[in-house]
N, C-alpha and C positions, 0 to 999 in steps of 0.2 A: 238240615244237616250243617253243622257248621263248619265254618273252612279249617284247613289243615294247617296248622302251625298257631291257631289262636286260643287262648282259654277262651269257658261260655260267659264268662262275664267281664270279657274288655271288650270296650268300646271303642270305636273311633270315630273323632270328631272331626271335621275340614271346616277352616278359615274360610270367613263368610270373603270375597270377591266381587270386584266389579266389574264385567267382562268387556264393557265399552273400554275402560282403559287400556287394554291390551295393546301393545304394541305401538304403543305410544313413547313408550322409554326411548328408544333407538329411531325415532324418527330420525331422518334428514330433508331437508326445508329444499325440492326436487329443482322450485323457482330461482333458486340463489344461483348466482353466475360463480365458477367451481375458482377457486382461489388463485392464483398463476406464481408461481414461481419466487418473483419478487413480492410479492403481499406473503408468502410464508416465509420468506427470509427476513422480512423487517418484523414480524411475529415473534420469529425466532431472537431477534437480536436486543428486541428493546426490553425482553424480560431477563437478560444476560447486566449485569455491574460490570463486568468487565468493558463492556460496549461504551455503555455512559462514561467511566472513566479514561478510555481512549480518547472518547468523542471532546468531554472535555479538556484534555492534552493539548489533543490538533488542533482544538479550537485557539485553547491559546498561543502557542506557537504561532497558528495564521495571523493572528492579530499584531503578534509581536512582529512578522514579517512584511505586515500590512501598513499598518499603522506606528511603528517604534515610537514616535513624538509621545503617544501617549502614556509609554510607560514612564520617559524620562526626557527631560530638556536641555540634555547637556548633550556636547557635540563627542562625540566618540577618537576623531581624529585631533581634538583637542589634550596636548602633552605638556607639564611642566618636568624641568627634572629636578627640581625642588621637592615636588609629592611623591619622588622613587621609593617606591614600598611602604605607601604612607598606609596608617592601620584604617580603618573603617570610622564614616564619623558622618555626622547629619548632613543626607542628600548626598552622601556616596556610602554605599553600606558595605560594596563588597571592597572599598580597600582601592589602590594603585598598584599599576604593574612597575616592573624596572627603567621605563621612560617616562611615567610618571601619566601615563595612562587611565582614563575614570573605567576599573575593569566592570561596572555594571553597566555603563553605558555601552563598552564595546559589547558583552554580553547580548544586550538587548540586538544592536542594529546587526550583529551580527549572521541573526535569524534569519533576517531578509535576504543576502547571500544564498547560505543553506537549501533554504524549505524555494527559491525561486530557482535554482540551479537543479534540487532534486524532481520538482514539479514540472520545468519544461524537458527535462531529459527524460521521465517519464511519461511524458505525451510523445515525444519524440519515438522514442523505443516502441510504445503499443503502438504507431501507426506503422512502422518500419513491418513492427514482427507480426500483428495481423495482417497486413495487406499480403506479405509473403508466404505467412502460414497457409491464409486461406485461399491463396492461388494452388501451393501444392496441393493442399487439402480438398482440395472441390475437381476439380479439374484434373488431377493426377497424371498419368502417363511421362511424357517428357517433362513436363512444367515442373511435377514431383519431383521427378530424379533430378533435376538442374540447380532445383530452388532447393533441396533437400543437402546437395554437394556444398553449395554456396553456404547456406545454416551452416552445417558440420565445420569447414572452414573456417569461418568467423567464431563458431563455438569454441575452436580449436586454441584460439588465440586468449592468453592469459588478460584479463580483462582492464586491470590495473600496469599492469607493463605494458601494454597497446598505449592505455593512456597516457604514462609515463612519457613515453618514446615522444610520440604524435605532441603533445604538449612542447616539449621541450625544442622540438620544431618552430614551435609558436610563441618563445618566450620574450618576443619583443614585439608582440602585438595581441595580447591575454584581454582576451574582456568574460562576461557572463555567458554568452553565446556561443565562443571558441568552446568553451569546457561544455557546454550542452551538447554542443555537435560533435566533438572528441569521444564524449561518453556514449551517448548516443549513435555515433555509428559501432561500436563495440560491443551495446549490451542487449541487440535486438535480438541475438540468435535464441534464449528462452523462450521469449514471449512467442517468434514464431512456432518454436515446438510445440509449446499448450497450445496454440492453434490450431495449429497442422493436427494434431489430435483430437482436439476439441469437434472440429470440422467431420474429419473421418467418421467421428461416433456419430453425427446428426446427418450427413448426409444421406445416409439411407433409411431416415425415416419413413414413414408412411406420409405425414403433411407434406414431406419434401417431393415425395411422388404424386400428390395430390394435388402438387402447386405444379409441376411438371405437364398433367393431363389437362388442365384447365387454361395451357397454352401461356404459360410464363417464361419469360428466356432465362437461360442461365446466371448473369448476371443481376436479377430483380431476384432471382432465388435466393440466390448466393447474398444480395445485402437486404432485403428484408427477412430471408426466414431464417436461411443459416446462422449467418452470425448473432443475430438477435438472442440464437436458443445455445450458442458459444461460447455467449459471454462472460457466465460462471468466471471460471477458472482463469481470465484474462484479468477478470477486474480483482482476483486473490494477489494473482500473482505480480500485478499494477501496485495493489498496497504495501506489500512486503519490499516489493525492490525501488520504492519511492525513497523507506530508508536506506539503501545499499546506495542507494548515488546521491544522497546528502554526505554518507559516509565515504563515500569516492572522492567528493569535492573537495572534504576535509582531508581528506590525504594528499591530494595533490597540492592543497593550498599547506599543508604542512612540510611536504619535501619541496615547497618557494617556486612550484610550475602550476598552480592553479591559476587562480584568481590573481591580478593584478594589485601590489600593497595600498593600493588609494581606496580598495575595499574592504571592509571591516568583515573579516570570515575568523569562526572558531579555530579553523585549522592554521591558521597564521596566526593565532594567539597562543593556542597550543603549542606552537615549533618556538615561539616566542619566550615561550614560560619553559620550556624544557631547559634552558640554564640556570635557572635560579628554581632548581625543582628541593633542593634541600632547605635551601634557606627559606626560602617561601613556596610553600606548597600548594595554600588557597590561589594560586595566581593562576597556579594550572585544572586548580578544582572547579572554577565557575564555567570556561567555556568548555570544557570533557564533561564536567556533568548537565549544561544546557543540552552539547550533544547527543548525548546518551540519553536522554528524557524524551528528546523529539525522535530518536531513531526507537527508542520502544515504544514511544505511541502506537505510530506507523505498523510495529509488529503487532502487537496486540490487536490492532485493528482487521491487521490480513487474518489473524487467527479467528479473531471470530465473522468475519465476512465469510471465511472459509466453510465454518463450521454453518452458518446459515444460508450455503450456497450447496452446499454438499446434502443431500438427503440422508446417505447412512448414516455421517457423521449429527447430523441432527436427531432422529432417532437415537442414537448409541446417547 
């Protein structure tokens, strides 16, 4: 009898198979040790253009902070006022400022200022604001509420008028270190906060109770397991505001309370070049726009560390 719904003369045919292969498509290789964290974020990140063009940024910048001699052998602090506003000519490309100034050369040495002032107050800060984050964060109770009042406080306080103030205190004895410690005691309250969060969400893991049962103190917990699986969001937030205090320094060093004048920083050439902004504009265009190139590296860089740190954001 034949089945219901077919005429007597179709046929069907099925594709010849080979049944050993089955289930072979979706293998996963059960021996492989499971990927961790950071091998998926540097996954994530090197197939990103965005990354490599950061990467190459910082890169140079470092070097120009590192090394200056190699970009250029001329002395920055070296002024005729003979060359005041002289135009661009072989072995000075971008021109003299109003003292007569070589502006590529301050350009250059001027890096080393910047990127070393925004580098130690950013180690300064993450040590500040982790160590207090994850005292409130692990520990809680009073430590929390103490450490938690103190944060809020310091967060309270406008962050460049602190440094203002506090500077100005300081203006007859300004070196690199003064503006590290100025900035740095003002800009830890963030970093504690992604902490103190960070902290809270890993604390009550399960390896943290794991590490707890098998007779570990709180302290071994706290800097091997804790912060290890916290540090996401410290090391975003580390990139992004390495540019906020290059850009701090150059502000202070533009309102003449940063950096002391026998150092060659963007933001004293900047405040420099702001009188002759009509008549000569390139004067103020080389060290705003060195700044502005290394302060977007720096962002571009949090942004995609972010995005390869963050799991939803990497899927999305």
């Amino acid at each position: 009898m034949p089945d219901a719904g077919r005429r007597p003369s179709q046929q069907h045919f099925v594709a010849p198979f080979d049944e050993d292969t089955l289930g072979t498509v979706d293998t996963v290789d059960e021996s492989a040790a499971p990927a961790s964290l950071w091998t998926e974020a540097w996954r994530s990140v090197r197939r990103r253009p965005l990354f490599w063009i950061s990467s190459t940024m910082i890169l140079l910048v470092v070097l120009l902070a590192i090394a200056p001699s190699l970009f250029t052998s001329l002395d920055p602090r070296f002024c005729e006022l003979k060359n005041s506003f002289g135009s661009p000519s072989a072995g000075h490309p971008f021109g003299y400022d109003r003292q007569g100034c070589d502006i590529y050369a301050r350009t250059i040495y001027g890096a080393s200022a910047s990127v070393t002032v925004g580098t130690l107050t950013t180690m300064l800060v993450v040590l500040i604001g982790s160590v207090v984050g994850a005292i409130a964060g692990f520990y809680g109770g009073w430590f929390d509420a103490l450490l938690s009042r103190v944060t809020d406080i310091f967060f309270a306080i406008p962050f460049i008028l602190a440094g203002i103030v506090v500077m100005t205190m300081f203006k007859e004895d300004r070196n690199v270190l003064t503006v590290v410690f100025v900035l740095g005691a003002f800009g830890w309250p963030q970093i504690a906060r992604i902490t103190r969060g960070a902290v809270l969400s890993v604390k009550n893991s399960e390896f943290i109770t794991a590490s707890t049962a098998l007779g570990a103190s709180r302290v071994t917990t706290l800097v091997r397991h804790v912060m290890p699986n916290s540090a996401a969001p410290i090391i975003v937030t580390a990139t992004v505001s390495l540019g906020i205090y290059i850009v701090a320094e150059a502000t202070l060093s533009f309102l003449g309370i940063g950096l002391p004048p026998e150092i060659t920083s963007w933001g004293a050439d900047i405040a420099k070049a702001q009188a002759s902004l009509r008549a000569e504009p390139s004067v103020l265009f080389y060290p705003a726009g060195a700044l502005a190139i290394t302060v977007l590296s720096f962002i571009m860089m949090g942004d995609v560390v972010r995005d390869a740190l963050d799991p939803k954001a990497r899927n999305r």
